[in-house]
C-alpha positions as CSV (number, residue, x, y, z in Angstrom):
1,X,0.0,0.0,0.0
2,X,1.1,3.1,-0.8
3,X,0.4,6.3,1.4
4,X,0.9,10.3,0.5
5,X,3.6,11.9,2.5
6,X,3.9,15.7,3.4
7,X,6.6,17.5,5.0
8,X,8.1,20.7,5.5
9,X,11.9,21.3,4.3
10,X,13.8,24.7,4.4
11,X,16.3,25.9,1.9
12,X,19.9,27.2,3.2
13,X,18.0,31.0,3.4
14,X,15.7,29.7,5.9
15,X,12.7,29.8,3.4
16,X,10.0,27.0,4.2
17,X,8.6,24.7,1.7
18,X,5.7,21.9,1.5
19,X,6.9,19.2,-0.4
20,X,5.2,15.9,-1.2
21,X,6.2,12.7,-1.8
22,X,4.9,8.9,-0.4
23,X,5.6,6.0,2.3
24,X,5.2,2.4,0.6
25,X,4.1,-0.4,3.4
26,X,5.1,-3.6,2.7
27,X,3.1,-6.6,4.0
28,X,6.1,-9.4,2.6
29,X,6.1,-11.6,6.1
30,X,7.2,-8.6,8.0
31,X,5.6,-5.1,8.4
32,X,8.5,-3.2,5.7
33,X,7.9,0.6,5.2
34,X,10.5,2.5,2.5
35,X,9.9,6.4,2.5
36,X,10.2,8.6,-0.7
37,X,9.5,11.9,0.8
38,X,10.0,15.5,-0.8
39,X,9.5,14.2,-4.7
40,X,7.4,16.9,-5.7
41,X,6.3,20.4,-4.8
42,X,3.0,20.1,-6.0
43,X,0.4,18.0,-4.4
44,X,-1.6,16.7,-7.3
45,X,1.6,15.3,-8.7
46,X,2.2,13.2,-5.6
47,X,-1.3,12.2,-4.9
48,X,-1.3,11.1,-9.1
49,X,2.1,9.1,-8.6
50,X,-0.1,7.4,-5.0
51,X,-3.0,6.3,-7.4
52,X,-1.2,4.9,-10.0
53,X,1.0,3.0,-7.7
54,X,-2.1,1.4,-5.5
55,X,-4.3,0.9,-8.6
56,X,-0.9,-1.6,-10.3
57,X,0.6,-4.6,-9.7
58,X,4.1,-2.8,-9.0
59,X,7.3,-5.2,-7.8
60,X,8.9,-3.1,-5.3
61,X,12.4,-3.2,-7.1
62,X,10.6,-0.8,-9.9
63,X,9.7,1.8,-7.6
64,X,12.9,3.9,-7.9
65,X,13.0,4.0,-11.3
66,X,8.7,5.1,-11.3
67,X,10.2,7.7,-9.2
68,X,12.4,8.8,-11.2
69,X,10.7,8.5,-14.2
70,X,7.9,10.6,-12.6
71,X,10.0,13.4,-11.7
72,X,11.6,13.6,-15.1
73,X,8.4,14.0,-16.4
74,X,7.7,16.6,-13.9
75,X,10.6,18.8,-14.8
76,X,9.7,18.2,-18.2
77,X,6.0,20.0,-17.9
78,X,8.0,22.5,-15.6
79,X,10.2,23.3,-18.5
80,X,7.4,23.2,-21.4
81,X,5.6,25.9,-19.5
């Protein structure tokens, strides 16, 4: 299962940011949870990336590179704008 994640991070100037990301709960014979916090900046993104996950049949070894592939497309969007 995979769970939406918020925290609060601060740049080296001291300025406060929300940033989003998830905690993915493994039930493999023992209670296993890996964090991927501060992913994205924008909610919808993460909460997008939380669906998809939960909704497929994901092997736990792919989930850094759906990260990954997730923010590239992110910056992507960023830069198209």
């Amino acid at each position: 299962m995979y769970k939406l994640r918020t925290d609060k991070i601060k740049d080296e100037n001291g300025s406060s940011y929300t940033v989003y990301g998830f905690d993915a709960v493994f039930a493999d014979g023992t209670e296993n949870t890996v964090t991927y916090p501060d992913i994205f900046f924008e909610r919808e993104r993460a909460e997008k990336l939380v669906k998809l996950l939960n909704e497929s049949d994901v092997d736990k070894r792919q989930i850094p590179e759906i990260v990954n592939d997730a923010v590239c497309e992110a910056c992507t969007l960023n830069i198209l704008r």
